[in-house]
N, C-alpha and C positions, 0 to 999 in steps of 0.2 A: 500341654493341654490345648486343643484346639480352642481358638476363639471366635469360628465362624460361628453366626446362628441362624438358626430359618425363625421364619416368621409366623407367628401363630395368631387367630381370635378364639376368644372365648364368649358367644354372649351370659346370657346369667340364665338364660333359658335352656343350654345348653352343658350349662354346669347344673340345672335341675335334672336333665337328663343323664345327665355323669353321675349324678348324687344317687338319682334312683337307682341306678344299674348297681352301684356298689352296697345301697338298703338292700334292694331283694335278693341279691346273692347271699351279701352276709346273714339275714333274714333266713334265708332257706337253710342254710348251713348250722343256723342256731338251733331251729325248730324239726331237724331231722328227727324224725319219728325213729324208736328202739328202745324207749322205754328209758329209766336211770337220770341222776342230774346232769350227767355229762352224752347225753345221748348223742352223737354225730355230732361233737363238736372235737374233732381230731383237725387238727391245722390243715395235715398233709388234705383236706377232702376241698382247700382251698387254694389249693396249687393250679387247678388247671385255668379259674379264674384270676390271679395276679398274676401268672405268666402270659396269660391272654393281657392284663394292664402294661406287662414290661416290654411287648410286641407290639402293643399299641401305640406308645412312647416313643420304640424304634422306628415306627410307622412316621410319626411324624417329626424326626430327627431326619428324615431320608431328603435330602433339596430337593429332587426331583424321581423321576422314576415311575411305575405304578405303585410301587406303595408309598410315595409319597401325595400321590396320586389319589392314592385309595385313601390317606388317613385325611387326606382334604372333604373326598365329598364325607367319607363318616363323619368330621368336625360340622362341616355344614349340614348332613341329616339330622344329627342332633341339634343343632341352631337353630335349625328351621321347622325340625318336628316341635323341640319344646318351646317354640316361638307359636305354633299354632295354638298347641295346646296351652301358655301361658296366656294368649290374647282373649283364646274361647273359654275358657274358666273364668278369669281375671277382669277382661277387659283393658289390659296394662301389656304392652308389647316389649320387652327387652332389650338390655342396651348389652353393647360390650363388656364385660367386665374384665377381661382379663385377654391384653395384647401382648400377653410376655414373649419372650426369644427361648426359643430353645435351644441346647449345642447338638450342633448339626454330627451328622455319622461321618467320619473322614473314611481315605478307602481302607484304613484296617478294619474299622467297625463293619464300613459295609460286606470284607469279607465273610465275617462271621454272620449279620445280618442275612447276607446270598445263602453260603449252608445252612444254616438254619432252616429256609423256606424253603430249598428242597428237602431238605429230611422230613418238616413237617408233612409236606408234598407227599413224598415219599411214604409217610406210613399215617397218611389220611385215613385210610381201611382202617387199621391199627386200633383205631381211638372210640371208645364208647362212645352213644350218643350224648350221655350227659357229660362228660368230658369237653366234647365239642362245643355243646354247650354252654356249659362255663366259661371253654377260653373264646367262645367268638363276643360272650357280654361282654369281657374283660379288655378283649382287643376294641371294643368299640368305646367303652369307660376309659381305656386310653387316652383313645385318640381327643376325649372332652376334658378329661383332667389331670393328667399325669404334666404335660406341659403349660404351663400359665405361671403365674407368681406365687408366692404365700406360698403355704404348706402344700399344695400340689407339684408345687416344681422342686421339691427335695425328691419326687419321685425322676425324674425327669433329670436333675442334676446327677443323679446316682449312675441311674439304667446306663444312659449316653454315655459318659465318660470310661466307666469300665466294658463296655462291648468296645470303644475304641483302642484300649489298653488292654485287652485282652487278643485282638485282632492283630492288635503289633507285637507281643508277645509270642502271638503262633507265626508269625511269618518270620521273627527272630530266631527263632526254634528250629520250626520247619525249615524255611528256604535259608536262612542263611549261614543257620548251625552254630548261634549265639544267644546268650540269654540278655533279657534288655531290662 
């Protein structure tokens, strides 16, 4: 198990903004209109937004890169959007709540990490709007709460570990013709 980690902030403004993205999804998905007690509440119609959280997670397991790049300013858009917004409601500005470590992508994770983003890449077209939809909330709810302490970094402890264990499995596989 790898035991580097990157370093992450969370203000509490920014966990308001993680908190909401994960309300209105789930929100939306309860109250699917079709009628019946169970009207569009099928899991599968929640997949493209927690795979959007499990990319957003990877986003910021990455040390460096553009998507580590990218899950910094998302962390910081949300910091700082729900900083504005918690000053201009509130009058109370926001402290850090949550400086946990995340474990970092070693390079088996980042190979799966790398195919991935081309295939996504790659069948961009592919994907309904509300699809996209979903996973770009979920990749931005990520990047705010999948990594920190407490019950958010069971996500985080998960995700990271087995995309790196999965990465070293296909390269035992693939390239070296052994099972690990």
């Amino acid at each position: 198990m790898n035991t580097t980690f990157v370093s992450t902030a969370l203000t509490g403004a920014g966990l308001a903004v993680g908190l909401a993205l994960l309300v209105i999804e789930h929100w939306r998905w309860w109250k699917k209109p079709g009628g019946g007690p169970d009207a569009g509440r099928d899991p599968k119609a929640l997949a493209p937004f927690w795979s959007g959280i499990a990319f957003g997670t990877l986003m910021v397991a990455c040390p460096a890169g553009l998507l580590g790049t990218a899950a910094g300013a998302l962390r910081w858009g949300g910091n700082a959007f729900g900083d504005f917004l918690m000053s201009t409601l509130t009058g109370q500005r926001s402290a850090v709540v949550a400086a946990g470590a995340a474990p970092r992508l070693d390079s088996n994770g980042a190979l799966i990490v790398t195919a991935l983003v081309i295939v996504l890449f790659a069948l961009r077209k592919q994907f309904a709007k509300l699809v996209k939809s979903g996973f770009k909330s979920g990749v931005w709810a990520g990047t705010l709460l999948a990594i920190g302490t407490g019950t958010f970094a069971i996500i985080g402890n998960f995700v990271v570990p087995t995309v790196n264990s999965a990465g070293a499995q296909l390269l035992g596989k693939v390239v070296h013709g052994t099972l690990l």
